[in-house]
C-alpha positions as CSV (number, residue, x, y, z in Angstrom):
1,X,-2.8,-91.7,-4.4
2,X,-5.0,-94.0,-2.3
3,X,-4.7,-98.3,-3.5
4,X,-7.7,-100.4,-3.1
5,X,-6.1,-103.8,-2.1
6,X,-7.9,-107.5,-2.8
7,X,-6.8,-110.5,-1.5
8,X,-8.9,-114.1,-1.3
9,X,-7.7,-117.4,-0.6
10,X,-9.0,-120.3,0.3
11,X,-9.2,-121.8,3.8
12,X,-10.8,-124.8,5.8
13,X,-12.1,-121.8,8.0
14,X,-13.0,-121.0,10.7
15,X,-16.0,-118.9,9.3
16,X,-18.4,-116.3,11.4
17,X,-18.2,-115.8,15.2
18,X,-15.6,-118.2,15.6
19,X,-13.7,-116.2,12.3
20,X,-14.4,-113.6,14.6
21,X,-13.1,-114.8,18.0
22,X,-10.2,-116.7,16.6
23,X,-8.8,-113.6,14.5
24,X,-9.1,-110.9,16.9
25,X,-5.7,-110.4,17.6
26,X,-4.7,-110.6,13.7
27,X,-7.0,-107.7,13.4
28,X,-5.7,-105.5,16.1
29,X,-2.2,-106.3,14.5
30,X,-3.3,-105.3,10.7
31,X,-5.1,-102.6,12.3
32,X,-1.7,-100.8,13.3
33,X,-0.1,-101.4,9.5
34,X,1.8,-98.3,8.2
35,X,-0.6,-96.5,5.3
36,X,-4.0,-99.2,5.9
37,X,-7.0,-96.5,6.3
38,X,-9.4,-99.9,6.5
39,X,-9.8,-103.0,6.2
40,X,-13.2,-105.3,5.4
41,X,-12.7,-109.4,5.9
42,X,-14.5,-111.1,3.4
43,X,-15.6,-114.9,3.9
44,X,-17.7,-117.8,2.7
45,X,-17.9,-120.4,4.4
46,X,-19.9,-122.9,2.0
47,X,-16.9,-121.9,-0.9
48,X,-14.3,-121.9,2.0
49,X,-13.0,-118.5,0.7
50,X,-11.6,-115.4,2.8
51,X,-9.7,-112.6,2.4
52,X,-10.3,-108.5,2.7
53,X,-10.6,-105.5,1.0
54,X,-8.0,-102.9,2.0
55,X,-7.4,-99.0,1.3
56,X,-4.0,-97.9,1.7
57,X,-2.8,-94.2,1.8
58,X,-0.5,-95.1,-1.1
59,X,1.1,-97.9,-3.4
60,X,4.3,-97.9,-1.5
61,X,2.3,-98.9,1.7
62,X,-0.3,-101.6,-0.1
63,X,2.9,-103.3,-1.8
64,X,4.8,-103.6,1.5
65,X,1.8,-104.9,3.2
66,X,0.8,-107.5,0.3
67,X,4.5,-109.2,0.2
68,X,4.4,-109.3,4.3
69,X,0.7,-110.5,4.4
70,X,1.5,-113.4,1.2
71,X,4.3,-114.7,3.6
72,X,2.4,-114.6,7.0
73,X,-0.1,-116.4,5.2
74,X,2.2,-118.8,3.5
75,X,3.6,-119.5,6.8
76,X,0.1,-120.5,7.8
77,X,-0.1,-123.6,4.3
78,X,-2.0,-121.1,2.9
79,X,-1.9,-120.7,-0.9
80,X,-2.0,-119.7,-3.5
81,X,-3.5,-116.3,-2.8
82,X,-5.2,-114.0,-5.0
83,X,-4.4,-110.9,-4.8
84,X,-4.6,-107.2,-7.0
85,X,-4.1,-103.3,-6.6
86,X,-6.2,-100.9,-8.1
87,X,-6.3,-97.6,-8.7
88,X,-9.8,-95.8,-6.7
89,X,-11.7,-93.6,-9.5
90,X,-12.6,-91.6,-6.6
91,X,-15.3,-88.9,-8.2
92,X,-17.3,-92.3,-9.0
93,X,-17.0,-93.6,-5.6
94,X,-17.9,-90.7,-3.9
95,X,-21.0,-90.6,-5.8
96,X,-21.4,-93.9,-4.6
97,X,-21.0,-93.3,-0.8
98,X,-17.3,-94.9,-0.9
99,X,-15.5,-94.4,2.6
100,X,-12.6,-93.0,0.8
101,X,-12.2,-89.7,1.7
């Protein structure tokens, strides 16, 4: 069953194009995780927040993902770090237009 991954922390930036430029590479790397079917970065700049919403193939895949992710970021003097796995009620989401299928 597909996991709807949420993780926000918060960071001195940077925010927008240079968010953009600067994590590149970091995306191309989470872009080749085993089970992600997509990622959305989140951000605010004037609350210095980021983070993403991720759908995983399965909870086995969003778990593994989450621990490395929490230490990568760690690594970084980042936390704490919010983060939750939900369950996708996907007859309501499709309704919705969800990119879940």
């Amino acid at each position: 069953m597909k996991k709807l991954l949420q993780i926000d922390f918060i960071m001195d930036g940077p925010f927008g194009e240079a968010m953009s430029e600067a994590f590149a590479p970091l995306a191309e790397s989470i872009a080749q995780e085993k089970g992600l079917i997509w990622k959305i970065w989140t951000e605010n700049a004037a609350t210095k927040e980021a983070g993403g919403i991720y759908l995983f193939e399965d909870e086995a895949s969003a778990m593994a993902y989450l621990q490395m992710h929490t230490e990568r970021l760690n690594s970084f003097g980042i936390s704490p770090i919010n983060a939750k796995i939900f369950d996708i009620n996907e007859p309501l989401s499709l309704i919705d237009r969800a990119p879940i299928v």
